[in-house]
N, C-alpha and C positions, 0 to 999 in steps of 0.2 A: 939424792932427792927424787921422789917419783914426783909423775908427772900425770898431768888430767889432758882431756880435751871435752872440751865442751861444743855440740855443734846444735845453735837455738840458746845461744847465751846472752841473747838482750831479751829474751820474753820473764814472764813472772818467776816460773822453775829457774831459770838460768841465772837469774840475777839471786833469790834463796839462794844456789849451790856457792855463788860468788862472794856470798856471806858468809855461807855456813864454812867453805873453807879459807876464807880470807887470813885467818890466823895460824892455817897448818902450815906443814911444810912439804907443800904439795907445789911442781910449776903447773902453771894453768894457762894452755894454750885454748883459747876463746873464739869462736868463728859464728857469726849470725847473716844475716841479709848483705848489708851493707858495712860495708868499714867505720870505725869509729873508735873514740874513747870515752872510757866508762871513770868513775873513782868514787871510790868506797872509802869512806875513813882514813881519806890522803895519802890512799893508794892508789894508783893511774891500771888499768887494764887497757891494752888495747885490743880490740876486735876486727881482726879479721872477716875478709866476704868469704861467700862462697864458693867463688872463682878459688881463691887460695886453696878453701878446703878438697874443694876437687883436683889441685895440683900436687896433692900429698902423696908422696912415695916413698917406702923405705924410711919410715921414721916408727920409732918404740912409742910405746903409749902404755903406763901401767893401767890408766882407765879411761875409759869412751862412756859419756853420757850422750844420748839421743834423747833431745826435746824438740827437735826441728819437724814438725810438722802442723797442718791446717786444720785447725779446729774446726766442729761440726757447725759450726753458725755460719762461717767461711762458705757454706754450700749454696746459702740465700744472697751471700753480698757479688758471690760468680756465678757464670752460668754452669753446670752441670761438666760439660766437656774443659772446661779452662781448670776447675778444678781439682778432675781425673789426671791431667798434665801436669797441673804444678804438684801434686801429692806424687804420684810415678816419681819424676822426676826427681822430687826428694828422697825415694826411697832407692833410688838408681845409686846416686848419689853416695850415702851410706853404704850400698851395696859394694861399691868401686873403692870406695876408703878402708871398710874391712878386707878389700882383698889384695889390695897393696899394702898395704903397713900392717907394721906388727902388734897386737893389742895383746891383753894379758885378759884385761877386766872390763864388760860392758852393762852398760845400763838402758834399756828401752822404756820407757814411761806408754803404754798403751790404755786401753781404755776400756773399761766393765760396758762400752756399746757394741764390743765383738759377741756379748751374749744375745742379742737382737736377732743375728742370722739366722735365717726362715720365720720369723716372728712379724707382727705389721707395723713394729717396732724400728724394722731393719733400713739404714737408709744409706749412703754412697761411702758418707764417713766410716759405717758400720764395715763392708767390705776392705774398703781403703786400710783399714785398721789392722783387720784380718790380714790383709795382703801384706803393709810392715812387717808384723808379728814375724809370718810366714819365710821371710826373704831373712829378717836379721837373723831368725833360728837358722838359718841354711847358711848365712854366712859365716854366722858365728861357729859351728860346730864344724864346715871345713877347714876352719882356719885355727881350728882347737885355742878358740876366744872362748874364756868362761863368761856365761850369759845372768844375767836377771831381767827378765820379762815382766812389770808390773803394771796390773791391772786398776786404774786409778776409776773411783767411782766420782769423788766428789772429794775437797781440799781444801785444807786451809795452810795458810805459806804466808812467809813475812812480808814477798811480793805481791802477796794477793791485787790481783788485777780490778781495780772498784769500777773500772768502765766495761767488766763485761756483763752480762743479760743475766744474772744466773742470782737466786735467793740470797745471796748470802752478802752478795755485792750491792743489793738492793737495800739493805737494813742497814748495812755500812751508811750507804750516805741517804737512807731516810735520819739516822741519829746522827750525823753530822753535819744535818743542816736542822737537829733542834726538832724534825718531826716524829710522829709517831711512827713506830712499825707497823708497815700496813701489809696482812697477808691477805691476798684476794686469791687461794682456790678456796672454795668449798670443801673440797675433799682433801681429806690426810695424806701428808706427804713425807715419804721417809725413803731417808741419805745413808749411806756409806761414807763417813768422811776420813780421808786422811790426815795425819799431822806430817806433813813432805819432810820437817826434819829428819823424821822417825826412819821415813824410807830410804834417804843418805846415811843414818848411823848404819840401816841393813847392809847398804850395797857397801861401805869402805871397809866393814869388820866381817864382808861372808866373802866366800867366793864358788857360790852354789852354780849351779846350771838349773836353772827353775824359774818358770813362769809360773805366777802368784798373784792375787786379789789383792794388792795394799791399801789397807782401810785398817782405822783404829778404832772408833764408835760410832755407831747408829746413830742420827739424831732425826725425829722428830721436825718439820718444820714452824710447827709454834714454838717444839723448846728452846728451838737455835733462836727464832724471833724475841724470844723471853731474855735470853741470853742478854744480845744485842739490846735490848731497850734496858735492861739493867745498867748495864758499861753505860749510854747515852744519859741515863736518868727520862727518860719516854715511856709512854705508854705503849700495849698491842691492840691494832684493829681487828678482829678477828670475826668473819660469819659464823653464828652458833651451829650454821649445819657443819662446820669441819669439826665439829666433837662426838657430832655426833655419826658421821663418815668413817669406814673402812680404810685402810690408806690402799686406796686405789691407784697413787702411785706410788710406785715402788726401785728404787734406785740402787739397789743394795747387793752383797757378795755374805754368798754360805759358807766360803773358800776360808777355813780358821788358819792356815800355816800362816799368813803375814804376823796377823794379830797375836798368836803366840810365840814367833821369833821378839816380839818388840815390846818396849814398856807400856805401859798403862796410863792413858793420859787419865792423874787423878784428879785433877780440878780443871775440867772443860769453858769453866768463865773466863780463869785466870789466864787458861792458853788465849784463847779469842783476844780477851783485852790487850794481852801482850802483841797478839800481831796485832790489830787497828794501831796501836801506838808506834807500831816500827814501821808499819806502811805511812803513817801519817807526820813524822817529825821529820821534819828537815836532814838533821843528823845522819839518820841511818840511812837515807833515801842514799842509790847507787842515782850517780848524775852525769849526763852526756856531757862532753867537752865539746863545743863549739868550734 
């Protein structure tokens, strides 16, 4: 049987991958913040701290997923230097585990905001990011770990997380509390989004060394709102200046190798619908044990 590690396996990624391979015949050693147990479909996982993870020596690993790290919003809720410490740290971390144990296969989920640097775009996360990248590629290739480096702009996931700040979470629970979709910029705004299954089928059937943009289709932010109020049966609120706007923002990857290693998502509703339904039924939900 091979074997996974998962380190950031209570966050939205981590709990996806706990789905997505909850059926293989894969063991799955789990490690996040604090200790706990998780279960999925009457199956018990338990999760390890960190402390554990950092006592790792001399253990095989045919695959290492890295989702452990602090999001860019995480830079308003700390002050600036707290941070720089808690992100170091994690990435020390990481660094210490690939050089003790033996890995075959890793995965880093990074982010389309390391294109920011020198731009007025660039902020602490954007370096921070850079600095991961930088450290797993150096661990990885002393330690002749086959790497995948992906570049995530923007996502949708089964875990998709409805309490973070970002468009898509906002539409989520405007049409599941019955209201309209309300897009307030004025100007055009268009995504890179990934479908994260897609990027698990990449890393368990390649074993590339390659840093890569994983995003499946552009979207438009009226059309994802379109989307979204179809599933709900709602209307869109929309300023007529955003049609008539530029997409002055712009969130997206030129970078084509992800999108032509992977399938084609052909009905973008039916993906959407499917995750709101598997975030939102009881069922599926992965649930702490007490």
């Amino acid at each position: 049987m091979k074997t996974c590690l998962i380190f950031g396996a209570t966050g939205w990624l981590g709990k996806s991958t706990i789905a997505y391979l909850n059926d293989k015949d894969i063991k799955l050693s789990l490690f996040s913040s604090t200790e706990r147990q998780l279960v999925y479909r009457d199956k018990k996982y338990m999760i390890q701290s960190i402390e554990d993870f950092r006592n790792l020596k001399n253990n095989d690993f045919d695959y290492f997923l890295n989702y452990a790290f602090l999001t860019g919003d995480k830079v308003n809720h700390l002050n600036s230097d707290k941070y720089l410490d808690l992100s170091n740290t994690l990435i020390e971390d990481v660094s210490s585990f690939l050089n003790k144990n033996y890995i075959k296969n890793s995965l880093l989920t990074s982010s389309g905001a390391v294109y920011w640097e020198g731009t007025p775009k660039e902020t602490i996360y954007t370096r921070q990011k850079i600095k991961q990248e930088e450290c797993f590629l150096k661990d990885s290739e002393e330690n002749k770990v086959k790497y995948s480096i992906s570049r995530i702009f923007a996502v949708f996931s089964n875990y998709y997380n409805v309490d973070y700040e970002y468009a898509f979470s906002s539409f989520i629970n405007q049409g599941l509390s019955g209201k309209d979709i309300e897009i307030k910029s004025h100007n055009k705004v268009l995504r890179s989004y990934l479908y994260f299954d897609y990027l698990l089928d990449y890393f368990f059937e390649n074993n590339n060394n390659k840093i890569f943009d994983a995003w499946n289709v552009n979207l438009d932010l009226y059309d994802l709102a379109k989307i979204v109020s179809e599933i709900f049966d709602v209307g869109v609120n929309v300023n007529e200046e955003y049609f008539k706007s530029q997409h002055v923002d712009e969130y997206i990857s030129e970078d084509k190798y992800f999108i032509e290693q992977t399938k084609e998502i052909k009905n973008i509703k039916k993906l959407i619908k499917e995750i709101i339904d598997f975030t939102e039924l009881e069922l599926n939900k992965i649930r702490e044990i007490k």
